[in-house]
N, C-alpha and C positions, 0 to 999 in steps of 0.2 A: 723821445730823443732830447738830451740838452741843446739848448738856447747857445750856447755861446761856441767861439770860435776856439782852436785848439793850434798853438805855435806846435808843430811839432817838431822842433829841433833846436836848443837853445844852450851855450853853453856858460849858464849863469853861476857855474862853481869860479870862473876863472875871477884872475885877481883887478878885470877892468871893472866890476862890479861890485868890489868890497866894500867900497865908500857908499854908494847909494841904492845899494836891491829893494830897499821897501819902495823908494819913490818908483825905480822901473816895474817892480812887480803892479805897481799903483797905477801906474800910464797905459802898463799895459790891457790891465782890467777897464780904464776906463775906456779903452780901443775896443774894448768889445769880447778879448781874449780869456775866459775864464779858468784855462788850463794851459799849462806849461812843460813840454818834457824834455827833463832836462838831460843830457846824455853827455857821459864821460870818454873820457880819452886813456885814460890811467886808473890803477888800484885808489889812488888816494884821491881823485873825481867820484869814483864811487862812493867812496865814504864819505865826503862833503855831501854828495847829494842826497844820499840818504840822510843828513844829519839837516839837510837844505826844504827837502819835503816834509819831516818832521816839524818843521817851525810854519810853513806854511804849506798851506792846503792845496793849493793852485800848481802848486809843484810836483810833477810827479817822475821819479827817480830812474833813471836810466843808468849800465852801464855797461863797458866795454874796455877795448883796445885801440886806438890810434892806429894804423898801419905802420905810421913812422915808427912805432914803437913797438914793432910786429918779433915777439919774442917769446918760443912754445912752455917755458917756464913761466914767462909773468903772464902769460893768455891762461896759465893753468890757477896762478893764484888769484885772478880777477875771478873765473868760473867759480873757486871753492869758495869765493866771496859771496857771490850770487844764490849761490846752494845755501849757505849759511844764513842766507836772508828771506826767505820765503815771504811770498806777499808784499816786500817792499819797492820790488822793480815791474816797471811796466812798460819796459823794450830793451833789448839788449844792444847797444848800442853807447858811442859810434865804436861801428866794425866794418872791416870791409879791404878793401885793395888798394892803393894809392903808386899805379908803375909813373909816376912824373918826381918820385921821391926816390922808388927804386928801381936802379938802373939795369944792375945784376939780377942776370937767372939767377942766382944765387938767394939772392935778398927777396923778390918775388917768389921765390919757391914756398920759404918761411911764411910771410905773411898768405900765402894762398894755404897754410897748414894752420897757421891762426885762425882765420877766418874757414876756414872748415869744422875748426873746434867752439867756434859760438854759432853760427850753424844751426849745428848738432844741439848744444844745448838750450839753445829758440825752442826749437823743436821739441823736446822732453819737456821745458817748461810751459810751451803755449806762446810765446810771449814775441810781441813783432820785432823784427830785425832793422834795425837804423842802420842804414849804410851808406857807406862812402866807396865811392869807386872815382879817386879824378884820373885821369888819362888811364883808365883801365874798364870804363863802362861796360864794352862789351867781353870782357875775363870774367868784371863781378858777376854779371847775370847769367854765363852760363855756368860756373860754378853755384849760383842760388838753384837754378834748373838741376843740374846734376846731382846735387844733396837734397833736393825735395825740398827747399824752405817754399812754405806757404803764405807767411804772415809777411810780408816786407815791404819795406820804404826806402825808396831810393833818393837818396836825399844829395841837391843840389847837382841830381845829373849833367854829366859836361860832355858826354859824346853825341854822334848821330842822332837822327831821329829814327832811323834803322836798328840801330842797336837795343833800341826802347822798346820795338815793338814784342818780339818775344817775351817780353816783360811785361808788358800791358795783357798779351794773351793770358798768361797765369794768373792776372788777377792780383800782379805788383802795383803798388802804388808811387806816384812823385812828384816830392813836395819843394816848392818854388818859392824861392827866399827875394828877398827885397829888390836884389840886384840885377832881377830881371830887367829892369829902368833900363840897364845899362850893357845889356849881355844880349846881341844879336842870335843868339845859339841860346840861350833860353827865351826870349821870343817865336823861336823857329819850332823850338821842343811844345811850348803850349800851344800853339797854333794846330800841330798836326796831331796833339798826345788828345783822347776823349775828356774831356772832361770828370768825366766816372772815375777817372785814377789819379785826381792831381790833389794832391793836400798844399797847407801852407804850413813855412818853418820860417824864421829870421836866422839862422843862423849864429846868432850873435855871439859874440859882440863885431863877427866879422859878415862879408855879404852882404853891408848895407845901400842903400839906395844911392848913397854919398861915400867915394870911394875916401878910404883912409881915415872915417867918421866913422866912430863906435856905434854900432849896429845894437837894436834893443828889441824886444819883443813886439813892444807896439807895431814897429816897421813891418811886420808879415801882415798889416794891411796893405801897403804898398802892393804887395803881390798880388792880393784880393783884386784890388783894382786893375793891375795891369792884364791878369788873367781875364778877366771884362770888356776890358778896352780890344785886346788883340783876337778874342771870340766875337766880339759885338755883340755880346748879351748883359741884360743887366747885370748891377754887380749883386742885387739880392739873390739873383739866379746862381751865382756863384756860390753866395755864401751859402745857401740852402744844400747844394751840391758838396763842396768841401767839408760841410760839417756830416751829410751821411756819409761821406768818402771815409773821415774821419773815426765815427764811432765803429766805422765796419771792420778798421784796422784795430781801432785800440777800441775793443769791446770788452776789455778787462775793467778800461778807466770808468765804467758807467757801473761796476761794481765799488769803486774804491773813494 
């Protein structure tokens, strides 16, 4: 098993990191974190990050659709993108549902046919699913139920602790960003969720511990610790946990 910690969730293609990725990438690793996955929102986050993990190593290339941006033509060109790339992704992601964005049956029908189409292609490739569900938690998980996804991460869940649990039964994972400091309902979610299923993400550059403060990788220690604090177990006990938690999702990353 590797030594070090895994952000899984980081969205280091955006433009708040253009000026300084080596120093973040640097802070980060010196946090402990030796791996990074980065995950896209758009066709053209894919290609930065594939062009992002190429330059460094610690990076490793996710991609997807946005909900906000939940449209069956560009969900089909990110896919032949991914096809086109073999080997260079390792999660398809972020994908997933967002009803606090869309209001219309309408507009929710669409993005629940996006996110049925990476899914599916999770699935044919192997590869875990990074998602997003905000005010739709319990839609995303019974559509991951309905389509048989196996491999997935449910990242920065904001519903119930009820909604989680059919989730947890499958054998889903969820990964808790910085801002638990500050989120009464992710305090409540890791208190009741086992331990066995929680990974950590920073989110970033948003989600951080400091609202309105650019959020960085290092910060998914933050979560380490409060995970700790709100279990009352050590925090090595944590670490030791999240990192098997970790390679048991992304069991690709320990070949690449």
């Amino acid at each position: 098993m590797r030594p070090f910690l895994v952000d899984t969730h980081a969205h280091l293609c955006s433009k708040a990191f253009y000026h300084d990725l080596p120093e973040v990438i640097d802070r980060a690793q010196q946090a402990g974190f030796g791996a990074i996955v980065i995950v896209g929102e758009t066709l053209a986050d894919a290609r930065r990050n594939v062009a992002l993990a190429a330059e460094y190593s610690c990076l490793k290339a996710a991609a997807g659709l946005y909900p906000e941006y939940a449209d069956i033509g560009e969900a089909a060109r990110v896919i032949e993108f991914i096809r086109s790339m073999p080997g260079h992704f390792y999660a398809i992601g972020e994908v997933g549902l967002d009803f606090w964005i869309a209001e219309a049956d309408a507009d929710r029908e669409v993005q629940r046919e996006v996110f049925k189409q990476f899914i599916k292609i999770a699935g044919e490739l192997d590869l875990p699913l990074n998602v997003h569900s905000r005010s739709a938690g319990r839609h995303a998980v019974a559509m991951l139920l309905e389509n048989r996804a196996i491999r997935v991460q449910l990242h920065a869940f904001d519903a119930k602790v009820a909604a989680a649990l059919p989730a947890v039964e499958a054998g889903y994972f969820f990964s808790i960003p910085p801002s638990i400091v500050r989120s009464r309902q992710k305090q409540k979610l890791v208190k009741q969720l086992p331990l066995s299923c929680l990974l950590l993400e920073s989110d970033s550059p948003v989600l951080g511990p400091d609202r309105g403060q650019r959020n960085e990788p290092a910060n998914a220690l933050v979560a380490l610790h409060a995970i700790a604090e709100i279990k009352d177990i050590s925090r090595e006990e944590v670490q030791e946990a999240v990192r098997e938690n970790t390679w048991k999702l992304y069991a690709n990353m320990q070949k690449g």
